[in-house]
C-alpha positions as CSV (number, residue, x, y, z in Angstrom):
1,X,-94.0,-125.6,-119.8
2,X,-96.3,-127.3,-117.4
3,X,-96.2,-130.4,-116.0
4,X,-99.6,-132.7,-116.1
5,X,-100.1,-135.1,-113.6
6,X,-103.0,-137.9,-113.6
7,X,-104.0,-138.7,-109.8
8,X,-106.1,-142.2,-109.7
9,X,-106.9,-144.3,-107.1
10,X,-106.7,-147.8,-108.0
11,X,-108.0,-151.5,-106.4
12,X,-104.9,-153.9,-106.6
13,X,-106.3,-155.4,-109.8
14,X,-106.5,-152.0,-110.9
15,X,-110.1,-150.6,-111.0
16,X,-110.7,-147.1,-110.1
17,X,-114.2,-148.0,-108.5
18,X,-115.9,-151.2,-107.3
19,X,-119.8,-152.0,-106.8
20,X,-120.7,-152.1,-103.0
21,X,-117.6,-150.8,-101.9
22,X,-117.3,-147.5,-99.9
23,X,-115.0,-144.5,-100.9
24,X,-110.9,-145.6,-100.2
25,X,-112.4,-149.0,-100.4
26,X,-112.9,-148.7,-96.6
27,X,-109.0,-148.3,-96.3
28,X,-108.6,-144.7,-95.3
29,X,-105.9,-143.8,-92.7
30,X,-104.5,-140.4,-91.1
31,X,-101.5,-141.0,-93.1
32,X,-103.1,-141.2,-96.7
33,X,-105.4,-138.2,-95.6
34,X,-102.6,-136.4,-94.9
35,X,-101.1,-136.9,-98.2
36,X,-104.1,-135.5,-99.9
37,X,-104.1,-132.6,-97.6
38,X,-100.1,-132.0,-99.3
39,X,-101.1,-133.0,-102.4
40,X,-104.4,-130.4,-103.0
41,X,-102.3,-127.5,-101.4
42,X,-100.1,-127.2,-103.7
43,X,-100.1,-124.4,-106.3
44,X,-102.1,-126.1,-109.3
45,X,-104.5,-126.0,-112.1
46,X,-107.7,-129.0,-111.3
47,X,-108.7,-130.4,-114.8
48,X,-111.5,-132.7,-114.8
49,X,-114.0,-134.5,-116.7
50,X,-117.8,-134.0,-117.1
51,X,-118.9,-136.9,-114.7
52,X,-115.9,-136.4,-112.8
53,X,-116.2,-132.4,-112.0
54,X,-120.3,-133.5,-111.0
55,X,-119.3,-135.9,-108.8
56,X,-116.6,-134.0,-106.7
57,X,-118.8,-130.8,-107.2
58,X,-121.2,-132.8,-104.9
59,X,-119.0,-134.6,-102.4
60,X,-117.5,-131.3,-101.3
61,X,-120.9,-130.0,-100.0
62,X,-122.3,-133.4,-98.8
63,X,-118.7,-134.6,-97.0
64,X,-116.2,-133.3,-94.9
65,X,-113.1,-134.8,-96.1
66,X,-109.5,-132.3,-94.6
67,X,-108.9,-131.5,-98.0
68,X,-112.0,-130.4,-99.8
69,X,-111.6,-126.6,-99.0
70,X,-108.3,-126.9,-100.8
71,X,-110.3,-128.6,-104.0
72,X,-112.7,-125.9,-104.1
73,X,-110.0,-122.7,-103.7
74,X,-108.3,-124.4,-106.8
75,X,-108.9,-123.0,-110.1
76,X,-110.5,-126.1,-111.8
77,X,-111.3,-126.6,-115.7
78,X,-113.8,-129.1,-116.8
79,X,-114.1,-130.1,-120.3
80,X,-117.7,-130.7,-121.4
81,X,-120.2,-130.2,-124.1
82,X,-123.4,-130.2,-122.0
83,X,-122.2,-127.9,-118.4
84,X,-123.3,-124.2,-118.8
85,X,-122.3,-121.0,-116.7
86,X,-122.3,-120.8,-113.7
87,X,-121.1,-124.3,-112.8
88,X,-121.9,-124.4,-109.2
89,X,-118.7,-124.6,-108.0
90,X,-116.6,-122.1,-107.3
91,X,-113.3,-121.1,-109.3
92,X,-114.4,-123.3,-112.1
93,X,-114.5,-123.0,-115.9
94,X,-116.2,-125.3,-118.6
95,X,-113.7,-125.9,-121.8
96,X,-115.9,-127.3,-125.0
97,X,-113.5,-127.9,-127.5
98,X,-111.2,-131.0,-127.9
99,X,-109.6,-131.8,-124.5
100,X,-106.6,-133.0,-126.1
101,X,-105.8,-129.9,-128.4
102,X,-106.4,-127.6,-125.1
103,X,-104.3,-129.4,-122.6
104,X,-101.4,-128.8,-125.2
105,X,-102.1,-125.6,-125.3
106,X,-102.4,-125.0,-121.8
107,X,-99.2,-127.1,-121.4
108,X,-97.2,-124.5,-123.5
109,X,-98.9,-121.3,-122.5
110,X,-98.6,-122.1,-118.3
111,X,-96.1,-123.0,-115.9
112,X,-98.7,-123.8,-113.3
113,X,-98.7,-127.7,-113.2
114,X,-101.9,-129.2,-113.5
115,X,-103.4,-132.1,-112.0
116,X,-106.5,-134.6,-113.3
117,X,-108.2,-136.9,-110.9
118,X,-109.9,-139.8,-111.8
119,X,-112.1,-138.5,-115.2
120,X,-111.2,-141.9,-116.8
121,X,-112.0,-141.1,-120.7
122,X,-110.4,-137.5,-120.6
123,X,-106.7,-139.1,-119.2
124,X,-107.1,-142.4,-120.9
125,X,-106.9,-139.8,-124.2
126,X,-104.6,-137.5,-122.9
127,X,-102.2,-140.2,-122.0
128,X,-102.5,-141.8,-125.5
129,X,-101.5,-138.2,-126.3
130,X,-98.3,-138.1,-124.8
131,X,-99.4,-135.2,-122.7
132,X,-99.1,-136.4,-119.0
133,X,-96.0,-136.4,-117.7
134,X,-96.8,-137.8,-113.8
135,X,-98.8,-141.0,-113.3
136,X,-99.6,-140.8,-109.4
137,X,-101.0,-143.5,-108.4
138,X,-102.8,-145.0,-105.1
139,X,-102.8,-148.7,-105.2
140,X,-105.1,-149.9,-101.9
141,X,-104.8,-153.2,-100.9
142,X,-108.2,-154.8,-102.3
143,X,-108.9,-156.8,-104.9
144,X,-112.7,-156.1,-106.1
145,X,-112.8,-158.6,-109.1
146,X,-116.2,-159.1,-110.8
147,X,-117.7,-155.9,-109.1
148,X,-114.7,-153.3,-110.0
149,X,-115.4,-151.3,-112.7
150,X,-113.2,-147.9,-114.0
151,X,-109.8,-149.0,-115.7
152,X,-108.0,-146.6,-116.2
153,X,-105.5,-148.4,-118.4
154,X,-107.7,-151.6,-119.6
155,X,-107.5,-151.5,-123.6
156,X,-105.0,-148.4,-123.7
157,X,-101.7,-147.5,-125.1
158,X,-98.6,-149.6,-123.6
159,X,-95.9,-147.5,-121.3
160,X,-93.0,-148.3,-119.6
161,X,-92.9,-146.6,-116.5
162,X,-90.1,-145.0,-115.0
163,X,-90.5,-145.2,-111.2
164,X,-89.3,-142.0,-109.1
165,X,-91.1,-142.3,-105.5
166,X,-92.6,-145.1,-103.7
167,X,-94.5,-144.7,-100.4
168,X,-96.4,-146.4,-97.7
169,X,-99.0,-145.1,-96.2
170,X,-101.1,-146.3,-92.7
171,X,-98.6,-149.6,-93.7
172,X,-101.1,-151.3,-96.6
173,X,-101.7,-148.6,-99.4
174,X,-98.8,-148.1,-101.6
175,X,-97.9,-144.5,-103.3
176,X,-96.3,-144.8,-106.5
177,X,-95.3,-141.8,-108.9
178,X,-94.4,-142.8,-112.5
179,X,-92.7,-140.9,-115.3
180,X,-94.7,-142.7,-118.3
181,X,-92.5,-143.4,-121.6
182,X,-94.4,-144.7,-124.2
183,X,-93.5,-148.5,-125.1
184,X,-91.5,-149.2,-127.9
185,X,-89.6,-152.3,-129.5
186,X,-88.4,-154.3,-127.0
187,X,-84.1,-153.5,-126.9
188,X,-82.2,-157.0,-128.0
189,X,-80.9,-158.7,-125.1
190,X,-83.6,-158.4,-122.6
191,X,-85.3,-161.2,-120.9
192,X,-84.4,-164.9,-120.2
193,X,-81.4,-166.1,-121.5
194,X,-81.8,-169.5,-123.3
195,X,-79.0,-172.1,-123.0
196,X,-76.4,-172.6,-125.6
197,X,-77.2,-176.3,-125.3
198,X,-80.4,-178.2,-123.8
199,X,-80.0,-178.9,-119.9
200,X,-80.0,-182.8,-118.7
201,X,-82.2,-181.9,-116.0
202,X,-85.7,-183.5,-116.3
């Protein structure tokens, strides 16, 4: 069975994008290009959303980021109602049915991981799903507040995450790959431990 793994890119107060801010939130470094280089050569299946899928299918002709040749050699789906044949972009093929019910498919039929960028409403309901089974994520050291917009996990299902790599990169933007559980009742035992009898201290 294949593995699905959600790539986002995250503010610290966890926004995917921020109003007025550039792309990396201006914190780009050799070190995190380098790990996208790694990341996008790897042997993979692209799945994206609509809006998503438009927006890279744009950036890889307008910019010349190291590992855009890699995005567009990948085979890529994109699930959407309104994208027709041919979708501009090469390797790519449009999915209309319910994303959910083809991931799991996909998932069963495949031993080719596959990997989701961004596309904030597609992994928002795949993860309610239970079908993602890496949460990458790229937490940069900026907090955009009133102008960040694109939670990923604002209003969704709880997880506890299992944590099984951590990474600096350029020495500010943290790496963090999760193994997401869903979040059950809380095990007795856990948590602060009250006193058997009220302390004196005041």
């Amino acid at each position: 069975m294949a593995t699905f793994t959600v790539d986002f890119f995250s503010s610290l107060d966890g926004n995917g994008s921020a109003r007025g801010w550039p792309g990396y939130w201006g914190k780009e470094g050799p070190e995190l290009l380098d790990d996208r280089v790694r990341t996008f050569a790897q042997e993979q299946v692209l799945v994206f959303g609509a809006q998503t899928f438009r927006q890279f299918r744009s950036f890889v002709t307008e910019y010349d980021e190291p590992y855009y040749d890699s995005l567009t050699r990948s085979p890529k789906i994109v699930f959407s109602r309104t994208l027709a044949e041919p979708l501009g972009w090469a390797n790519s093929t449009v999915i209309r049915g319910d994303a959910v019910a083809a991931v799991e498919r996909l998932k069963r039929e495949t031993d080719v991981p596959m990997r989701s960028h961004g596309s904030i409403s597609l992994n928002r309901a795949l993860l309610a799903a239970g079908l993602v089974d890496r949460l990458e994520l790229m937490v940069f050291p900026a907090i955009t507040g009133r102008v960040g917009y694109a939670s990923l996990f604002r209003d969704g299902p709880e997880f506890d995450l299992e944590l099984i790599e951590s990474t600096v990169l350029d020495g500010r933007t943290l790496k963090l790959v999760y193994v997401p559980h869903t979040h059950a009742d809380v095990p007795e035992g856990v948590g602060p431990k009250r006193r058997e009898k009220p302390s004196d201290v005041v």
